[in-house]
FIMARFI-81101 format. One record per residue (C-alpha): residue number from 0; residue in three letters; x, y, z. Coordinates in steps of 0.001 Angstrom, whole numbers. Example, Ala and Ser with C-alpha at 12.3 -4.5 7.8 and 13.67 -1.06 7.14 Angstrom:
2
NODE  pos  code        u        v        w
NODE    0   ALA    12300    -4500     7800
NODE    1   SER    13670    -1060     7140
//
This chain:
291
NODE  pos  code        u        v        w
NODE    0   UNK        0        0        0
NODE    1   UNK     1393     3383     -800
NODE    2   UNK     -256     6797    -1813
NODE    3   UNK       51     6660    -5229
NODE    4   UNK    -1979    10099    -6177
NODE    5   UNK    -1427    13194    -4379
NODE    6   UNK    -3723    16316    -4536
NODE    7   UNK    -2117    19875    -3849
NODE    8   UNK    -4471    22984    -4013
NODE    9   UNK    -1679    25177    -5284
NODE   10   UNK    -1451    28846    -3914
NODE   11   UNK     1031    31228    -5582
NODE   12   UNK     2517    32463    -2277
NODE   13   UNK     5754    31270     -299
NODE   14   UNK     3826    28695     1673
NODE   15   UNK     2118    27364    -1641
NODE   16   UNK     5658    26379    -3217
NODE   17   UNK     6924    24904      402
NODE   18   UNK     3985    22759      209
NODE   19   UNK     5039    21631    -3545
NODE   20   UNK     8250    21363    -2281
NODE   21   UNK     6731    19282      258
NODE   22   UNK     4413    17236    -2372
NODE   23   UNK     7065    16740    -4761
NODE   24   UNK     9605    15037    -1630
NODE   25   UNK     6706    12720     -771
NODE   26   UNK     5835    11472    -4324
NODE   27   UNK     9319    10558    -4814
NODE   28   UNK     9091     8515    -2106
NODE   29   UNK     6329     6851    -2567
NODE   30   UNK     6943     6718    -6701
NODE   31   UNK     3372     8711    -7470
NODE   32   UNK     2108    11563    -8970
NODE   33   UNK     1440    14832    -7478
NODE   34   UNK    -1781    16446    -9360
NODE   35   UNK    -1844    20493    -8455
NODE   36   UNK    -5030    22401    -8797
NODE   37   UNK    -5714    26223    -8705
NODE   38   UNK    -9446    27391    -8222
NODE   39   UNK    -9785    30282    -9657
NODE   40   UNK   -12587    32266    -8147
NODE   41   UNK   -15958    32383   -10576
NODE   42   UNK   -17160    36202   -11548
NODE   43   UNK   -20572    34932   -11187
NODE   44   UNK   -20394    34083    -7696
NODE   45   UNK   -20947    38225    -7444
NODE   46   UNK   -24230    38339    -8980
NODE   47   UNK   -26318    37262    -5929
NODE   48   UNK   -25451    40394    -4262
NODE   49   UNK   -27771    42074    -6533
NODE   50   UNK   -30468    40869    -4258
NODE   51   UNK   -28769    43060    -1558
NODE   52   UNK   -29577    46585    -3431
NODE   53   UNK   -26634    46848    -5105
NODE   54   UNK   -27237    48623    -8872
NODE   55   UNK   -26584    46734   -11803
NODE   56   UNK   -23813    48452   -12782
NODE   57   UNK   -21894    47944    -8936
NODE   58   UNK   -22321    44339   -10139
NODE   59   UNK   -20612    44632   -13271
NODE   60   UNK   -17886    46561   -11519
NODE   61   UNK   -17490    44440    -8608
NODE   62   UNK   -17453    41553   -11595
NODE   63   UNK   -14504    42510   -13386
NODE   64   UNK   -12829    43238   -10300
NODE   65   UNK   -13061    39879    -9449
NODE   66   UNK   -12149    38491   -12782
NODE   67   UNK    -9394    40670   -12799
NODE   68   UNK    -8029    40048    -9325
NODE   69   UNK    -8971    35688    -9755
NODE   70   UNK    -6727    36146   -13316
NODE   71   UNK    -3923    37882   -11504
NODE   72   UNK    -3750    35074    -9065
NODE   73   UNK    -3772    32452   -11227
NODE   74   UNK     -982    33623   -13264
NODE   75   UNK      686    33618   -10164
NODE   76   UNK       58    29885    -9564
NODE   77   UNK     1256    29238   -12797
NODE   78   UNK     4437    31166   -12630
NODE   79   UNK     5700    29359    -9796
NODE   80   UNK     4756    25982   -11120
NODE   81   UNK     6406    26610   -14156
NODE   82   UNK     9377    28012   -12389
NODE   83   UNK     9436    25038   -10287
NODE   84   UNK     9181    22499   -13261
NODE   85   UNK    12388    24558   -14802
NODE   86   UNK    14114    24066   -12094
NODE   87   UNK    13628    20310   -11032
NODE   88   UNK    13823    17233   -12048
NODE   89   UNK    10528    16063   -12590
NODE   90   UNK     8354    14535   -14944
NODE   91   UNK     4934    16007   -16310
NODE   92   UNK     2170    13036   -17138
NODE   93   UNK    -1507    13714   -17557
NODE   94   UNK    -2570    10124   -17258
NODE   95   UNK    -2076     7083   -15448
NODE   96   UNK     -398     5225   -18325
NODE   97   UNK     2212     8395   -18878
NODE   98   UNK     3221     8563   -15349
NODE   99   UNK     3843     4168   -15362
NODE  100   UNK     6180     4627   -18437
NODE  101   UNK     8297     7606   -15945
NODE  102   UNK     8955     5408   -13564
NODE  103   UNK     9245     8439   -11412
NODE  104   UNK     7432    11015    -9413
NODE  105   UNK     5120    12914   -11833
NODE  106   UNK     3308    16263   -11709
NODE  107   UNK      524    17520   -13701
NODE  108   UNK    -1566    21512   -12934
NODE  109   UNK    -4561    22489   -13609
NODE  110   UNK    -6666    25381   -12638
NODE  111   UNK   -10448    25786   -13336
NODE  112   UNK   -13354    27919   -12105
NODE  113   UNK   -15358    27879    -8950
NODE  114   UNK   -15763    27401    -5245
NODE  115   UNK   -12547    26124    -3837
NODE  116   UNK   -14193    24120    -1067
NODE  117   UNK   -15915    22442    -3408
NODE  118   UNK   -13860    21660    -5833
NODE  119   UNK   -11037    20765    -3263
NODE  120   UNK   -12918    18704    -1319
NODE  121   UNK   -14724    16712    -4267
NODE  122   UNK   -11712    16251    -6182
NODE  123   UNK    -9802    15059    -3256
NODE  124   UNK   -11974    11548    -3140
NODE  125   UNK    -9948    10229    -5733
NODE  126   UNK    -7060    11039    -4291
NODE  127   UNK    -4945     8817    -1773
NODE  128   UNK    -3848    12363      303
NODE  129   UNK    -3459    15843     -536
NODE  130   UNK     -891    18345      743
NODE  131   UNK    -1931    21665     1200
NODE  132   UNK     -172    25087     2370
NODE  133   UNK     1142    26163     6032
NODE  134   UNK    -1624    29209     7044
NODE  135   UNK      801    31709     5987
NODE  136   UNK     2069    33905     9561
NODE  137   UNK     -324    35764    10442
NODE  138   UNK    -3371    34088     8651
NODE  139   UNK    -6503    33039    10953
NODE  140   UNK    -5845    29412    10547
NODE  141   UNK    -9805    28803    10521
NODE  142   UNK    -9858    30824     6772
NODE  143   UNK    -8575    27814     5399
NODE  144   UNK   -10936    26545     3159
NODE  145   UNK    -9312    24273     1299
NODE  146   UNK    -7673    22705     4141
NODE  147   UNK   -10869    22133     6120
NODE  148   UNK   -12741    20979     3002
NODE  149   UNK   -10609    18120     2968
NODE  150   UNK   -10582    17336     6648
NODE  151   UNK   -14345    17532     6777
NODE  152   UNK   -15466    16234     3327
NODE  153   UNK   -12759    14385     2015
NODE  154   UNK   -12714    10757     3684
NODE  155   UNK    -8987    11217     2789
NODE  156   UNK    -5826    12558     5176
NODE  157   UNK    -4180    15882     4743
NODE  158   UNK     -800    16391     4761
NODE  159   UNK     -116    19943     6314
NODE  160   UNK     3131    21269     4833
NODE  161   UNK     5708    23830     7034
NODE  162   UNK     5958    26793     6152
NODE  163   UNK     9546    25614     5033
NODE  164   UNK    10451    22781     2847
NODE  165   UNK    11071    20082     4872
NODE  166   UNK    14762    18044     4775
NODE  167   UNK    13318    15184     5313
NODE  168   UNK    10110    13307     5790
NODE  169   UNK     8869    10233     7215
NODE  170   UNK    11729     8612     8603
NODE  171   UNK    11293     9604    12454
NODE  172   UNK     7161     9703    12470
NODE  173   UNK     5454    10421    15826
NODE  174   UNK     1633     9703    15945
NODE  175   UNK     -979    11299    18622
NODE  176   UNK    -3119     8935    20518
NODE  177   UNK    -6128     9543    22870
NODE  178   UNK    -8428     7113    21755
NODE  179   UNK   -11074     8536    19517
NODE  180   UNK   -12064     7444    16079
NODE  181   UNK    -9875    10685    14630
NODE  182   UNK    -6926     9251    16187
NODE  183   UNK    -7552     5639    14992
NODE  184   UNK    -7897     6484    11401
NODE  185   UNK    -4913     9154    11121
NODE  186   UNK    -2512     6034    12291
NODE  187   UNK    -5166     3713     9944
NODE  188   UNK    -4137     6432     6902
NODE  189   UNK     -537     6897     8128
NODE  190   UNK      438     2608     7728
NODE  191   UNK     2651     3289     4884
NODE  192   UNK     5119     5877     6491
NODE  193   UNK     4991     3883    10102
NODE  194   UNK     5908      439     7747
NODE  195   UNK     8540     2908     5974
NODE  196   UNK    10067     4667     9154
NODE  197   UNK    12918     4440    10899
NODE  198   UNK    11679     5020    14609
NODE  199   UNK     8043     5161    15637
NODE  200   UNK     6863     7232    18718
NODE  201   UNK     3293     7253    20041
NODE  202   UNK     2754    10381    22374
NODE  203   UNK     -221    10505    24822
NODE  204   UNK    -1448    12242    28045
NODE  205   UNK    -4157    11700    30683
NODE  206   UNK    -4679    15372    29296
NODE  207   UNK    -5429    14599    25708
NODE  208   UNK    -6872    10863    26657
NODE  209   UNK   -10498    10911    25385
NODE  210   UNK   -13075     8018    25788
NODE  211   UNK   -12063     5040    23912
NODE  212   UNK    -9172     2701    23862
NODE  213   UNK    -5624     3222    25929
NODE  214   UNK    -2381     3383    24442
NODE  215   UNK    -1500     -226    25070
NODE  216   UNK    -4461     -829    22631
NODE  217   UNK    -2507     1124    19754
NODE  218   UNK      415     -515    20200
NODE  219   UNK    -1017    -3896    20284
NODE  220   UNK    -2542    -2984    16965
NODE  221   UNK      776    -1552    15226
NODE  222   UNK     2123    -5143    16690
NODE  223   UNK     -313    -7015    14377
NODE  224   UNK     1257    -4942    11362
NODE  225   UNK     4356    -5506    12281
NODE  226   UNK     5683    -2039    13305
NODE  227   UNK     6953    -2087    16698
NODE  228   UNK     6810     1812    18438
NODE  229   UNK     7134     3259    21964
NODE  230   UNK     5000     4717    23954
NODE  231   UNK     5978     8027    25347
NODE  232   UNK     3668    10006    27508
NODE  233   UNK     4036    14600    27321
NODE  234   UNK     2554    17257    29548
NODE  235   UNK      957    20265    28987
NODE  236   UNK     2991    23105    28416
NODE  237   UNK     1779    26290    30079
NODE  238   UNK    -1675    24047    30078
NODE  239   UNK    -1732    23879    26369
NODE  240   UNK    -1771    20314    25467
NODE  241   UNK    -1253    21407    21237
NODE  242   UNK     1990    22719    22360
NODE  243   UNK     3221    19845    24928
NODE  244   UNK     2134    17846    22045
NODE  245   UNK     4332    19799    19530
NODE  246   UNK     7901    20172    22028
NODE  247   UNK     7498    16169    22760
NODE  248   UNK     7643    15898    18237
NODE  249   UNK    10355    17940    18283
NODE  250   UNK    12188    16298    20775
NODE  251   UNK    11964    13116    19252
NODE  252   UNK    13188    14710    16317
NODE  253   UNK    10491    13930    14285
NODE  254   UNK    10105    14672    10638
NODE  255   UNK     6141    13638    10934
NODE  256   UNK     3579    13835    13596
NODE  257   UNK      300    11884    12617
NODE  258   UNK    -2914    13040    14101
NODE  259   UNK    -6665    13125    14682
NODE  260   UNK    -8335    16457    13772
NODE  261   UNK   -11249    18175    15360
NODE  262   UNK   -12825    15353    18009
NODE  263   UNK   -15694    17819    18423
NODE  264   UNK   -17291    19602    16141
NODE  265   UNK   -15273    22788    14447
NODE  266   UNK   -17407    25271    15136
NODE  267   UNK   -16544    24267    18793
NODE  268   UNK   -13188    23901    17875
NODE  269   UNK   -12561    27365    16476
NODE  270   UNK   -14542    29095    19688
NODE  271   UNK   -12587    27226    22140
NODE  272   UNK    -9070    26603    20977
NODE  273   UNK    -8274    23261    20845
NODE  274   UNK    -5106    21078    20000
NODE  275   UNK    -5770    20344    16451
NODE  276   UNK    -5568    24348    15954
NODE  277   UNK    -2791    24816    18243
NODE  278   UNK     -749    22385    15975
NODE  279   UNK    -2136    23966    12772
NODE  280   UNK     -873    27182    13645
NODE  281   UNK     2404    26532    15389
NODE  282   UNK     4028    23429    13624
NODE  283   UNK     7293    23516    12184
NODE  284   UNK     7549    20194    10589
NODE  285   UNK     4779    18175     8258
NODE  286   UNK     1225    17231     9892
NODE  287   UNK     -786    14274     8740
NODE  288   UNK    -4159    15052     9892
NODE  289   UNK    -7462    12700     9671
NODE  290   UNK   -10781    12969    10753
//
């Protein structure tokens, strides 16, 4: 089992060519092709505003704005997918047959028209993961369409890129555990890269510990595929669990953390906090996230 098709909703900003940095590292691992998409936004979307007194011609104005601002954009994308391309060795293929005969990571772009949560979040079903951008600094994490598209209407894992590209990836992997069903399927989706790594950490904490199966339980599990991993239990730090979660990654020196996303709802979520944000926000190093 690998991930042979990876999705990246490509942005045209310095996080946006991290995480095809980020896309590109992975697929040559795992031999597969790395499909980019930009959604440009439709001109039409403006029109219902008419209902909200705006004159005809404000429409048409705000229109062209739009079209004018979306086309700016995506020549933005495509600059710095072409200027990657130039400057790597890669391999375009468009279908499944072109990208056997590479042999090789492949990479194919695209951009089309509409809303980019639903687009990103369709598309992403026929895709074994997709990568998207680190929230750039400063960016409210919970603007991230894209990103919570996937999470929330995907069925598939997200692999959160760092705002930098990465020098490695996969070969020290931590995974969160606290017993919920988001937990179980992010180390479920993440088989491959525990199979693949070198070391294997499982981090828990009577802090994070929801109802539902003990850490013994996980292990036992990961026994029956054949990946043997250590338990290591982390504390709060200043009573944020997100970021006793984060220092105990780092100082395993891990190149992956694997985790849950959202237990409770995410409107709940983004009122109260919560560890899946605090990682969002603050990581330094790739983030597989299911839910």
């Amino acid at each position: 089992m690998a991930y042979r098709r990876i999705l990246l909703p490509l942005t045209g900003t310095a996080a946006g060519e991290a995480a095809l940095h980020t896309a590109v590292m992975t697929a040559r691992i795992w031999h597969s092709h790395v499909h980019c998409i930009h959604v440009r936004v439709d001109a039409r979307d403006v029109a219902p505003l008419a209902g909200e007194g705006l004159s005809g011609a404000m429409i048409e104005e705000m229109m062209a704005a739009t079209e004018r601002e979306s086309g700016d954009r995506a020549s933005r994308v495509q600059a710095l997918f072409n200027r990657f391309v130039d400057g790597k060795d890669v391999v375009l293929a468009s279908s499944a047959e072109a990208a056997e005969k590479a042999d090789a990571a492949t990479l194919s772009f695209a951009s089309v028209a509409g809303r980019e949560e639903d687009l990103v979040a369709q598309e992403s079903r026929l895709y074994d993961m997709a990568v998207v951008p680190h929230p750039d600094a400063g960016e409210d994490v919970s603007s991230s369409d894209a990103l919570h598209a996937i999470l929330f209407d995907s069925g598939r894992p997200v692999l959160i890129a760092p705002r930098m590209p990465p020098a490695s990836i996969g070969t020290r992997v931590c995974c969160a555990w606290n017993g919920t069903a988001e937990s179980a399927a992010a180390i479920a989706a993440a088989l491959p890269w525990l199979h693949r790594a070198e070391a294997v950490r499982i981090l828990y904490s009577r802090d994070y510990q929801r109802r539902g199966p003990d850490v013994k339980g996980i292990l036992s599990y990961l026994r029956w595929h054949n990946i043997t991993a250590e338990a290591v239990e982390f504390q709060p730090i200043t009573r944020e669990v997100g970021a006793g979660l984060l220092g105990a990654a780092r100082d395993f020196n891990a190149d992956l953390l694997c985790m849950g996303a959202y237990s409770h709802s995410r409107i709940r979520q983004l009122i109260l906090g919560g560890v899946t944000r605090h990682v969002l926000e603050n990581a330094d190093m790739p983030v597989m996230m299911c839910r």
